[in-house]
C-alpha positions as MATLAB code, in Angstrom:
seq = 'XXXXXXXXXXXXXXXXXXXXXXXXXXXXXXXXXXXXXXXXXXXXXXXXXXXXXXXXXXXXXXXXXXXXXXXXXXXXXXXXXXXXXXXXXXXXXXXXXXXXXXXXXXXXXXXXXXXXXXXXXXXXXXXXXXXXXXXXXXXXXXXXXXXXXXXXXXXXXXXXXXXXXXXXXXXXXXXXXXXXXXXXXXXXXXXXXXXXXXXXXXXXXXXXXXXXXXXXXXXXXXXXXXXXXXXXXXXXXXXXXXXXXXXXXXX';
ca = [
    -304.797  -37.645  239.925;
    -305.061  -35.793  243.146;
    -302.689  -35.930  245.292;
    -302.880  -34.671  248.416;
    -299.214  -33.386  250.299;
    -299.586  -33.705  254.319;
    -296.539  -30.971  255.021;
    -297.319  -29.624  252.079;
    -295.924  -25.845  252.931;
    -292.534  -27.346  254.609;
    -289.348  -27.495  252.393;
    -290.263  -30.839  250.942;
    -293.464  -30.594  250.935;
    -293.725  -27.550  248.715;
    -290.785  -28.472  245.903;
    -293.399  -32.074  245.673;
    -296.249  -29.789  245.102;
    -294.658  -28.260  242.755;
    -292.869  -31.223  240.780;
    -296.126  -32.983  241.152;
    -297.974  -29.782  239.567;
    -295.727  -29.533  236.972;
    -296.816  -33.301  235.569;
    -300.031  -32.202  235.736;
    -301.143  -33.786  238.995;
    -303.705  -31.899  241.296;
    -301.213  -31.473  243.833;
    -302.639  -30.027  247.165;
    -300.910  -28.630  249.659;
    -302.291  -29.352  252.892;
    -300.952  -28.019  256.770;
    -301.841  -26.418  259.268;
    -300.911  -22.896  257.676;
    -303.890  -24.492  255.021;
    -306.461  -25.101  257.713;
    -305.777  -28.884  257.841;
    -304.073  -30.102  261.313;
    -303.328  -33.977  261.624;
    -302.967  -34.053  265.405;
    -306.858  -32.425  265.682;
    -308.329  -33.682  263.115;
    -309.360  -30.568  261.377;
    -309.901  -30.020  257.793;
    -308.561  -33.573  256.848;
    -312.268  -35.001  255.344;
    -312.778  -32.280  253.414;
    -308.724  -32.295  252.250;
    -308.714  -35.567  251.522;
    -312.032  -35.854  249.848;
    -311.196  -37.072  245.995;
    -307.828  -37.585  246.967;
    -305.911  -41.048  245.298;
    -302.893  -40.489  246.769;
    -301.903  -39.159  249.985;
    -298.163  -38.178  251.101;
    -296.727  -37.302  254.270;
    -293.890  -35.461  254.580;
    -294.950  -33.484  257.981;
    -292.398  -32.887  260.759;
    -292.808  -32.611  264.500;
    -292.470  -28.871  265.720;
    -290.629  -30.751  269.032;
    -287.751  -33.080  268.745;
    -288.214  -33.881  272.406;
    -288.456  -37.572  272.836;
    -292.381  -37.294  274.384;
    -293.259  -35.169  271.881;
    -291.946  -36.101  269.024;
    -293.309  -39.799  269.378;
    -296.884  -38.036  270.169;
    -297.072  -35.968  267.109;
    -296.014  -38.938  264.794;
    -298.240  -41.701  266.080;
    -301.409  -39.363  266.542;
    -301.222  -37.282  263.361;
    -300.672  -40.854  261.685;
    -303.978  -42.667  263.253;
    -305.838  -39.454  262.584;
    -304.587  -39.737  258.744;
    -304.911  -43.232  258.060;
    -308.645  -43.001  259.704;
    -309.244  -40.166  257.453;
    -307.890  -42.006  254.144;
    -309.589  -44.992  254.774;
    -313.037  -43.073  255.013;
    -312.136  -40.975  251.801;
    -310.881  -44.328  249.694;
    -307.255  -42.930  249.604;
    -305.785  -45.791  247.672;
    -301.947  -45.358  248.467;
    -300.662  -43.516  251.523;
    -296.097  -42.647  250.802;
    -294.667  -41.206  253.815;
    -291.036  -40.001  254.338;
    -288.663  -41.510  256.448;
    -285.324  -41.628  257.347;
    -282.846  -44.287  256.511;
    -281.113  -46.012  259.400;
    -284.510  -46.027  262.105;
    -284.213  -49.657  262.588;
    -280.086  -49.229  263.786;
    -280.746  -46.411  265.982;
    -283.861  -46.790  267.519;
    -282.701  -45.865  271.428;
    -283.009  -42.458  269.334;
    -286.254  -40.399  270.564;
    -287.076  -39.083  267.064;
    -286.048  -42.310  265.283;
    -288.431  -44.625  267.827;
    -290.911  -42.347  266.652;
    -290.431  -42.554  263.229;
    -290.201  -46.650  263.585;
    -293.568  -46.136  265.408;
    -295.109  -44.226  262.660;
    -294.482  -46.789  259.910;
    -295.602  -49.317  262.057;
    -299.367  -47.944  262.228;
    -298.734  -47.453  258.044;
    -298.153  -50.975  257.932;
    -300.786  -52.564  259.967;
    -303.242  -50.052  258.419;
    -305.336  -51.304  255.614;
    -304.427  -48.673  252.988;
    -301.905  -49.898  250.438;
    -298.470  -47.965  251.416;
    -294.942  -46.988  250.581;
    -292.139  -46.156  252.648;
    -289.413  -43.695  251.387;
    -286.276  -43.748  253.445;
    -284.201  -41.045  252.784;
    -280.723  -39.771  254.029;
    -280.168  -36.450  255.738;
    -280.810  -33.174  253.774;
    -278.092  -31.282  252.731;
    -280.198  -28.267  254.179;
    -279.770  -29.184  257.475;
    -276.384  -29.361  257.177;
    -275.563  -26.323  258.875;
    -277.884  -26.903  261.871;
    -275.980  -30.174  262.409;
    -272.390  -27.916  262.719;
    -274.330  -26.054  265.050;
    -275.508  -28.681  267.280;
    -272.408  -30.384  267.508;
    -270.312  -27.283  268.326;
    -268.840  -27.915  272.043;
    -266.733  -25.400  273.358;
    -266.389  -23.503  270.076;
    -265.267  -26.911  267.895;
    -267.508  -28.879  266.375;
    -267.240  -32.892  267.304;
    -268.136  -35.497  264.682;
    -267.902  -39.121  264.891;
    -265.825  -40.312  261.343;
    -268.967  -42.527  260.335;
    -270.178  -43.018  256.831;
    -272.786  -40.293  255.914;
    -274.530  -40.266  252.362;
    -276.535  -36.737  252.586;
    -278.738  -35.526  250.009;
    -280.819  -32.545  248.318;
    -284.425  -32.096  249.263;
    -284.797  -31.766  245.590;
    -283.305  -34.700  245.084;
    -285.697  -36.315  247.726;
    -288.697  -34.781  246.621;
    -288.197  -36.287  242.944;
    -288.279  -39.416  244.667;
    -290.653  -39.680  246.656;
    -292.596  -37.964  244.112;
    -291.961  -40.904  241.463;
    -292.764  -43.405  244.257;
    -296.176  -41.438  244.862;
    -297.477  -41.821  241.281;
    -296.102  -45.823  240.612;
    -298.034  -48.615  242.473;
    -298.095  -48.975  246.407;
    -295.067  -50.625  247.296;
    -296.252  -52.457  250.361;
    -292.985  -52.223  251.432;
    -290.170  -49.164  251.725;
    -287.145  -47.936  249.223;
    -284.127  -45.982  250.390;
    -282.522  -43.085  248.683;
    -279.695  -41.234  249.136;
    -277.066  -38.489  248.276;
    -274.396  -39.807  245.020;
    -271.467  -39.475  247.223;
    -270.352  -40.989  250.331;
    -268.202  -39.612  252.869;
    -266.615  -39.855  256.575;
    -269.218  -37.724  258.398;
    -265.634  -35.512  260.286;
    -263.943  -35.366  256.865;
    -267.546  -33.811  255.136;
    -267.702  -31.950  257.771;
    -264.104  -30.524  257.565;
    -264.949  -30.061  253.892;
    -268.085  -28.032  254.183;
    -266.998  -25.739  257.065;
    -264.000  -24.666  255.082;
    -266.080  -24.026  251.799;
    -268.284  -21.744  254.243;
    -265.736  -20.027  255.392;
    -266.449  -21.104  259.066;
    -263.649  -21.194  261.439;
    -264.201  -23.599  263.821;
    -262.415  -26.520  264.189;
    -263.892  -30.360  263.440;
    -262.827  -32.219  266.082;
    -263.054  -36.101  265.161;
    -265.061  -37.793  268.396;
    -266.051  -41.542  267.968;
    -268.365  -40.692  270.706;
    -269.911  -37.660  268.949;
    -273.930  -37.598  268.909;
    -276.008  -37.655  266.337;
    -279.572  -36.030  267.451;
    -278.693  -37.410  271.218;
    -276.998  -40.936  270.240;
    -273.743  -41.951  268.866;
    -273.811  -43.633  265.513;
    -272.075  -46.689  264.346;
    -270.804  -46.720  261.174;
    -273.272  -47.478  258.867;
    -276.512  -46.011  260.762;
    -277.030  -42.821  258.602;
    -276.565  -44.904  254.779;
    -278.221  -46.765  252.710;
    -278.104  -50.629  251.901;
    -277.074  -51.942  248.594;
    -279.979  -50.887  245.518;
    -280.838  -47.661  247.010;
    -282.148  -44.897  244.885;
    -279.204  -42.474  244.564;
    -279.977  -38.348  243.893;
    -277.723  -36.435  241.357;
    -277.078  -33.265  243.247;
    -273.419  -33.427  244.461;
    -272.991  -31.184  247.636;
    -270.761  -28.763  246.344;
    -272.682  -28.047  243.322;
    -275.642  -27.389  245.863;
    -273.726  -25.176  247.813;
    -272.984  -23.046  244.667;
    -276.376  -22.466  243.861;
    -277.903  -22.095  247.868;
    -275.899  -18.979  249.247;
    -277.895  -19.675  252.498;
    -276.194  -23.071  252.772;
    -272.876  -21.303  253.793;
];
């Protein structure tokens, strides 16, 4: 079948391409370093022309809270006007678990806003909710560094590898529309400060982890179970450390 990636060049994006390519799916890869831009319009009818499937894994370049909720809910009405002219017969789109518990969070509100348009579209859908990507681990460290230590509220946090959530969103893409959303998530759960503690050492970094039940997470402070999953969630099988071992650029 074709299936057409929206995000298709970004790190999820491309490892679904190629899983999707390598079960012998016309996987296309489709952003705006492919000619095809959500928020204008451009290139989508001729993209999705064909197309069975459609997934979106796209990202807003801003995380500020105006723009983020404009890229989601514009590139989204563009799409879903697009598929529905083409016949797309299943639209998956990535999301992240916990948008429901956090939703004074700018990116989250967006995110809640974007499925909300999926659902009252008429195109059979699926939701994928995944946790945080152990890629982004180190930006995280980085962001929460005050003052040279790095504050972390000792929350439950479930992170995962993109290859992990490409597989599954992936599987979701070729079964029937769910109508409805799954969760996935890393195999191991953790205090967020104690992971933390963990990874920084096995980097070598020096700073301290400073444990802060008012820490932010992407500009609000989570409660403890905003960033897992619920019971009957998809679980990956990359374990964190073995990750690390085999991404030098993790450290």
């Amino acid at each position: 079948m074709k299936i057409v990636v929206i995000g298709g060049t970004g790190l999820i994006g491309s490892k679904l391409v190629t899983k999707l390519g390598e079960h012998g799916h016309e996987a296309v890869a489709a952003s705006p370093n492919t000619g095809v831009n959500t928020l204008t319009g451009e290139g989508l009818a001729e993209v999705l022309a064909g197309a069975s499937t459609v997934i979106d894994v796209s990202n807003s370049p801003s995380f500020e809270r105006a723009a983020v909720m404009e890229f989601f809910t514009t590139s989204t009405r563009n799409l879903l006007a697009a598929e529905s002219a083409a016949g797309v017969g299943h639209h998956v789109a990535l999301s992240v678990v916990g948008t429901e518990r956090l939703p004074e969070n700018g990116y989250f509100a967006a995110k809640i806003a974007q499925e909300q348009l999926i659902e009252k579209s008429s195109i059979p859908f699926s939701l994928v909710h995944a946790t945080q990507f152990f890629e982004f681990i180190r930006g995280i460290a980085d962001q929460s560094t005050i003052d040279g230590k790095v504050h972390i509220a000792p929350v439950l946090f479930q992170p995962m590898a993109g290859d992990d959530v490409a597989q599954a969103v992936g599987r979701v893409a070729v079964g029937a529309p769910l109508n409805g959303r799954v969760e996935v998530g890393g195999p191991e759960q953790f205090r967020m400060d104690e992971f933390f503690r963990e990874a920084l050492a096995a980097w070598g970094d020096p700073r301290e982890v400073v444990t802060d039940p008012q820490a932010q997470y992407f500009g609000s402070v989570p409660s403890e179970r905003t960033l897992v999953p619920g019971e009957g969630a998809t679980l990956g099988q990359i374990r964190y450390r073995d990750w690390l071992s085999q991404n030098a650029a993790g450290k």
